[in-house]
SERO-4910 file (N, C-alpha, C, O; in steps of 0.05 Angstrom, whole numbers):
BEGIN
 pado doro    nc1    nc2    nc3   cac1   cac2   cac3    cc1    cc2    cc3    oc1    oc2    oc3
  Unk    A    833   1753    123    833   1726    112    829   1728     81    838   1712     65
  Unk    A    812   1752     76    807   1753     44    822   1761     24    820   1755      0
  Unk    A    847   1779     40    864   1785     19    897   1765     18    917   1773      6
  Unk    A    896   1750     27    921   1728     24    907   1699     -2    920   1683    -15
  Unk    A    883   1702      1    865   1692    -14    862   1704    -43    857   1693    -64
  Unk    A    866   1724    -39    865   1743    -71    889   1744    -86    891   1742   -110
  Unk    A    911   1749    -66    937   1747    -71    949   1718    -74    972   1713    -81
  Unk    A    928   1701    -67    936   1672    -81    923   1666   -106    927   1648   -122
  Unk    A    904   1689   -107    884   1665   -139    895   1692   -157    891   1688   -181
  Unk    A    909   1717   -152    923   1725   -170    957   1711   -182    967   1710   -204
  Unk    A    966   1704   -159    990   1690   -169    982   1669   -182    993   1670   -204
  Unk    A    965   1645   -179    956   1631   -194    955   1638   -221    969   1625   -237
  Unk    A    940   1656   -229    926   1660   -257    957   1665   -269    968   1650   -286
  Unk    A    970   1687   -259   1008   1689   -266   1021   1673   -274   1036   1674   -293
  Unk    A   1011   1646   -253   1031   1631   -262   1021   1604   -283   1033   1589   -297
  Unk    A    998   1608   -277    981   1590   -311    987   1596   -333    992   1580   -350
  Unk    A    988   1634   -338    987   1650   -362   1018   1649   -361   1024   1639   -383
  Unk    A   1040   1654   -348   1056   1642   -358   1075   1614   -359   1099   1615   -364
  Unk    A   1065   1594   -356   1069   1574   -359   1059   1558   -387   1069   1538   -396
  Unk    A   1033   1574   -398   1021   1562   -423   1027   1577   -449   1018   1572   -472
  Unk    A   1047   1598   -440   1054   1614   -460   1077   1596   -474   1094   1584   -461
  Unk    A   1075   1598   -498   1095   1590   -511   1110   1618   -534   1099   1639   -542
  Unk    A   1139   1609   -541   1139   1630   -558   1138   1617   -593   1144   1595   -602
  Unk    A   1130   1633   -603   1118   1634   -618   1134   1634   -656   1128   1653   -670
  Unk    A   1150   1618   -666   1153   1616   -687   1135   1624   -712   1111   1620   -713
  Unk    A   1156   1637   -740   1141   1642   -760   1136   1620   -778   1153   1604   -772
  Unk    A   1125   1613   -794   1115   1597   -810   1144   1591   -832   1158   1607   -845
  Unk    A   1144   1573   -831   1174   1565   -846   1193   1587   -850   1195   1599   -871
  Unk    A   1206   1590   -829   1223   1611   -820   1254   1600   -801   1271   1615   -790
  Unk    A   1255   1575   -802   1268   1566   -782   1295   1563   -794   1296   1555   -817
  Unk    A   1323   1571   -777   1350   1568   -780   1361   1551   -764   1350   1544   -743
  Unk    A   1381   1543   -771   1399   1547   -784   1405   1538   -820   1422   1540   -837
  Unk    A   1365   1523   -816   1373   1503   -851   1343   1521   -853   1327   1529   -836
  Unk    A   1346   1522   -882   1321   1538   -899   1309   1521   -920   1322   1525   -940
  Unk    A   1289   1505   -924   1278   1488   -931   1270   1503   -956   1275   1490   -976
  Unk    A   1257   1531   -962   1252   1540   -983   1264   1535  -1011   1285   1523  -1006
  Unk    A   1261   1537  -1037   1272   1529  -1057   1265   1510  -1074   1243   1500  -1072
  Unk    A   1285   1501  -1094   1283   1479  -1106   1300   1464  -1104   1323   1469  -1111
  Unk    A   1289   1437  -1092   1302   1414  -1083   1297   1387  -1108   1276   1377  -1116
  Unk    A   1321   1384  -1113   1322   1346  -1141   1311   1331  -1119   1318   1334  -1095
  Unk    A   1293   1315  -1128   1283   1288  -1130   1312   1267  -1130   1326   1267  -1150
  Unk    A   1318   1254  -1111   1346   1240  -1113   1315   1211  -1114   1308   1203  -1136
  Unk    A   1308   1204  -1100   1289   1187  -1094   1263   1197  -1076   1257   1217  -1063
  Unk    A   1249   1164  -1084   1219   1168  -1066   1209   1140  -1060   1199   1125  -1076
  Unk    A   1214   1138  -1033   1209   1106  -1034   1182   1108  -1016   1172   1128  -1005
  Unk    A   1175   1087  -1017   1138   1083   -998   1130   1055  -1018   1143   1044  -1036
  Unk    A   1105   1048  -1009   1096   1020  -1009   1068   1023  -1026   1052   1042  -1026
  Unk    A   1067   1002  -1038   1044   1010  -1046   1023    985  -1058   1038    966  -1056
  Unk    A   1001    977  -1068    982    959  -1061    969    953  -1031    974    968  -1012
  Unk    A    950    927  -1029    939    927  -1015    937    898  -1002    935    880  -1017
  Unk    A    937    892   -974    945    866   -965    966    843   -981    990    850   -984
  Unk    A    960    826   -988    990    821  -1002    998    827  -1021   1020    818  -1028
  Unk    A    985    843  -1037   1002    855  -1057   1013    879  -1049   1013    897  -1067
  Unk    A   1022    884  -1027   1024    906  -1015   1053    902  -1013   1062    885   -998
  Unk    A   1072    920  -1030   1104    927  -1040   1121    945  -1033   1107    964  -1029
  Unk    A   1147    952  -1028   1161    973  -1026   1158    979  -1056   1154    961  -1072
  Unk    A   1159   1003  -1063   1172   1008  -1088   1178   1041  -1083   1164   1059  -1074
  Unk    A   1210   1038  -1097   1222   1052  -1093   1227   1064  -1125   1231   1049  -1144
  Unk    A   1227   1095  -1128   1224   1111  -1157   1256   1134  -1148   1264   1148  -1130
  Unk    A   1266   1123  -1182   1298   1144  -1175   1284   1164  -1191   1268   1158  -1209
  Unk    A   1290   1194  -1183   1279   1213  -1194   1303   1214  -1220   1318   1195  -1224
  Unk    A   1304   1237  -1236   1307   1256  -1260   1321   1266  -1261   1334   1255  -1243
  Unk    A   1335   1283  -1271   1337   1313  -1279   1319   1329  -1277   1325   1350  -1268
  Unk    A   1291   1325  -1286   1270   1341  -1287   1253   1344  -1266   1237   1362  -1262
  Unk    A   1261   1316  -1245   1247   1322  -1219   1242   1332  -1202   1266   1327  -1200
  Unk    A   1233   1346  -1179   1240   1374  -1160   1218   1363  -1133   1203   1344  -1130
  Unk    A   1225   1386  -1117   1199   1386  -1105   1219   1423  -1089   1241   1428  -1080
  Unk    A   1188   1441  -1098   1199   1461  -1100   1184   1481  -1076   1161   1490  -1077
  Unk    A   1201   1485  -1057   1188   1491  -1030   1187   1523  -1032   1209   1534  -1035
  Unk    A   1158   1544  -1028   1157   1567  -1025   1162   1574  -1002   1167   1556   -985
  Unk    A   1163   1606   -992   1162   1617   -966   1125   1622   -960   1119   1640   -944
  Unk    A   1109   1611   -969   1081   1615   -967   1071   1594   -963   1046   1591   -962
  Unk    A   1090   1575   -958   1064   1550   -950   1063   1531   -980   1059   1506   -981
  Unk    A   1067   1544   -998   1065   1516  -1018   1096   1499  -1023   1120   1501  -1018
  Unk    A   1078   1482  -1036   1109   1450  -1043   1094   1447  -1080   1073   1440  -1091
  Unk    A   1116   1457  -1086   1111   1441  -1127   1122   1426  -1135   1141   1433  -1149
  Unk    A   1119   1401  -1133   1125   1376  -1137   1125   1365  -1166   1106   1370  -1180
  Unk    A   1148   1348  -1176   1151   1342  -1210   1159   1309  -1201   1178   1304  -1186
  Unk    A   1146   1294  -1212   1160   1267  -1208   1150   1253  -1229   1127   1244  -1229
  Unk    A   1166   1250  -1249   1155   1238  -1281   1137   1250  -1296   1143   1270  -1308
  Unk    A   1117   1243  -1297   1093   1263  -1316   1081   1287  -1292   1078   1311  -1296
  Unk    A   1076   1271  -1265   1065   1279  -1258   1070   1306  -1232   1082   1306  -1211
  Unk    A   1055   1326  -1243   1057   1355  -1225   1037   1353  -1209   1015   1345  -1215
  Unk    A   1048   1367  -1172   1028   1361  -1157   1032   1392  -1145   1055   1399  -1140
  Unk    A   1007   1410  -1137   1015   1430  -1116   1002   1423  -1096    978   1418  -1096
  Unk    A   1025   1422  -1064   1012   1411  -1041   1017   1438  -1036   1021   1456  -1052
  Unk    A   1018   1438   -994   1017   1453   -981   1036   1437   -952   1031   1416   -940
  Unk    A   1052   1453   -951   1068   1453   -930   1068   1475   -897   1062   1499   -896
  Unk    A   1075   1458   -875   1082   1469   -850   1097   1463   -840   1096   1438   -838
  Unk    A   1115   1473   -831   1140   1468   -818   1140   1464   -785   1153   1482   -773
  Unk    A   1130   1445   -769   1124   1444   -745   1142   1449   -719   1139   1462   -698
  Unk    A   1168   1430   -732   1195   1441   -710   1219   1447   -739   1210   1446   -762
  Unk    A   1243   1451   -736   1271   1448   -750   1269   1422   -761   1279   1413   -782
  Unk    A   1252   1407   -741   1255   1366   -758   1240   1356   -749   1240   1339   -731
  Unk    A   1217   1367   -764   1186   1355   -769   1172   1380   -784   1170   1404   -779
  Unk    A   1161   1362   -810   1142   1378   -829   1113   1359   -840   1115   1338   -852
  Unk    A   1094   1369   -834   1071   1368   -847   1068   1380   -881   1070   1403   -890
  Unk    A   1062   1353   -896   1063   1371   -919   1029   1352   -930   1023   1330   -921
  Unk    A   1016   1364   -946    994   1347   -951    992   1328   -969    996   1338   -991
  Unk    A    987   1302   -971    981   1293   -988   1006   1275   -986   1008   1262  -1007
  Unk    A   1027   1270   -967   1054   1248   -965   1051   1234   -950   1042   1246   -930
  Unk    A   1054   1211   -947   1056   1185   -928   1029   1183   -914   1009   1176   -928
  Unk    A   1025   1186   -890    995   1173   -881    974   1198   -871    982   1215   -856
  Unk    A    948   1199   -881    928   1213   -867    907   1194   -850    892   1176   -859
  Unk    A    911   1203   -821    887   1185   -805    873   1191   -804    878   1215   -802
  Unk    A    850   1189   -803    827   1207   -796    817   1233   -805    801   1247   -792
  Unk    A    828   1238   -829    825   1264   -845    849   1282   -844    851   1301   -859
  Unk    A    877   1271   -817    892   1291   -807    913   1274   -820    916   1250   -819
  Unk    A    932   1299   -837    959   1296   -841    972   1290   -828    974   1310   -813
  Unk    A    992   1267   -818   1007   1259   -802   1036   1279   -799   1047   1285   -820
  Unk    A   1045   1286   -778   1072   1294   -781   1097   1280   -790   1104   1258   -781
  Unk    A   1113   1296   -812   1133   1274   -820   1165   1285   -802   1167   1304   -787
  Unk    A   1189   1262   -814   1214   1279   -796   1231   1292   -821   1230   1281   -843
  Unk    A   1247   1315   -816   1257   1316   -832   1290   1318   -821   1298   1334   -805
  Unk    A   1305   1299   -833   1343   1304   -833   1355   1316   -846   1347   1314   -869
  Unk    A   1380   1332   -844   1401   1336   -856   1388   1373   -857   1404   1388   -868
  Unk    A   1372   1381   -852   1362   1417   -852   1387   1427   -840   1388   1426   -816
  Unk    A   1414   1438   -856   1430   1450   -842   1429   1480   -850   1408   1491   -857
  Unk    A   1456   1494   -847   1457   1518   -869   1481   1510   -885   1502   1500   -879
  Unk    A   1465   1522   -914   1483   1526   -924   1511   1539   -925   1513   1561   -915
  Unk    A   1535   1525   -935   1554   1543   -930   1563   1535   -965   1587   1538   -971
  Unk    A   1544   1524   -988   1555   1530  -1007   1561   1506  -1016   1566   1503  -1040
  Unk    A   1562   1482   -998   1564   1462  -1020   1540   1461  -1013   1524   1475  -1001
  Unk    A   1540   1417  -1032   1513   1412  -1030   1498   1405  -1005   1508   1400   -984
  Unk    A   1471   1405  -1010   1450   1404   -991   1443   1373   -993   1449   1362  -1014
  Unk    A   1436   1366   -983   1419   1338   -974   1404   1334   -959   1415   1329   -938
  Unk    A   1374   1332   -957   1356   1326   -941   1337   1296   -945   1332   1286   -967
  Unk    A   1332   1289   -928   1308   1267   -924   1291   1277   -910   1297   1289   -890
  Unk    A   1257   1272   -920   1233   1271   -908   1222   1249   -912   1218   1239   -934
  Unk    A   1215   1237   -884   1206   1211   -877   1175   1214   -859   1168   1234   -845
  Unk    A   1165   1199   -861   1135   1197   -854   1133   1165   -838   1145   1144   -842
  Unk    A   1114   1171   -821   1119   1149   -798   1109   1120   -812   1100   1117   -834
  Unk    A   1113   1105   -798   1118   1090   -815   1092   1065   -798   1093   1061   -773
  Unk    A   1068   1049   -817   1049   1045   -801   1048   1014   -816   1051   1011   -841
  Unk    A   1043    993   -796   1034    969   -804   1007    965   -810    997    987   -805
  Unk    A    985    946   -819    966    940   -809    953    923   -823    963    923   -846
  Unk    A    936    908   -821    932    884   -834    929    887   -861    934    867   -875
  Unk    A    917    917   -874    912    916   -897    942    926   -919    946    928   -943
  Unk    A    955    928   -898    989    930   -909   1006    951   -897    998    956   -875
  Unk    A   1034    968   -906   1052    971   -889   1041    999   -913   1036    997   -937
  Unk    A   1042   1028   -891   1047   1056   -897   1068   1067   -891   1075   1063   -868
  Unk    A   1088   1085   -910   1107   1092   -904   1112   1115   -925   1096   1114   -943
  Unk    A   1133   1138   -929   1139   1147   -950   1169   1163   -943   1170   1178   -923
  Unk    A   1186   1159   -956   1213   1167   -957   1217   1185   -977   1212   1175   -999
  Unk    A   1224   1207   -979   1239   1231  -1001   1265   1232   -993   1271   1235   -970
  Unk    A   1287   1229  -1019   1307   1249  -1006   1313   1265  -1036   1314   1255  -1058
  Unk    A   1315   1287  -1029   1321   1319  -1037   1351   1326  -1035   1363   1322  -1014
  Unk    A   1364   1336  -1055   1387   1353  -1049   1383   1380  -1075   1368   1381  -1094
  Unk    A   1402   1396  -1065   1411   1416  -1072   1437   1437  -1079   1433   1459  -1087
***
């Protein structure tokens, strides 16, 4: 009786350990589109004030504008005067956590989506990163980038 019993709580554990396995991606590493680089500021839209003064406003970037993505985790950001160094994660191919864009709840960076991550084949690039987008009485959270290259 004891060993059909053993041979069940070993297949068990088998099939837990592999069922919770996942495989395992590198840290902004993902193909077919390579996010690394330096990406123009085309725009940056998001909202801003507080209950009714609470606005879209939308900023056309530069020439000088960027937002300049490492293979280490950082983002160097140029938008008018102002230089920012965040920190980026790449969660799936289209969704990135970057710090400090669109909404933090509770101390936690929200995940944003990202479109248009293809590969290059040499022309231009175009991307949007968008951040979810939150109502609430004290006004509407949102933040839009789009990037090309």
């Amino acid at each position: 009786m004891k060993l059909p019993l053993i041979k069940l709580s070993i297949f068990a554990v088998l099939l837990h350990v592999t069922a919770c396995t996942k495989t395992a991606r590198s840290l902004n590493s993902f193909k077919p589109g390579d996010i690394t680089g330096k990406w123009n500021l085309v725009s940056d839209s998001t909202f801003m004030g507080i209950g009714a003064g609470n606005h879209a406003f939308d900023y056309t970037g530069s020439v000088r504008d960027y937002f300049n993505f490492n293979s280490t985790g950082y983002v160097y950001t140029r938008e008018g005067a102002s230089l920012k160094t965040l920190t980026y994660r790449m969660v799936l191919d289209t969704s990135i956590i970057i710090s400090d864009f669109g909404i933090i709840l509770n101390g936690i960076q929200e995940t944003s989506t990202i479109s248009g991550l293809t590969a290059s084949n040499g022309s231009t690039q175009t991307i949007v990163i968008e951040s979810p987008f939150i109502s609430t009485p004290g006004g509407n959270f949102w933040r839009k980038v789009i990037l090309r290259r």
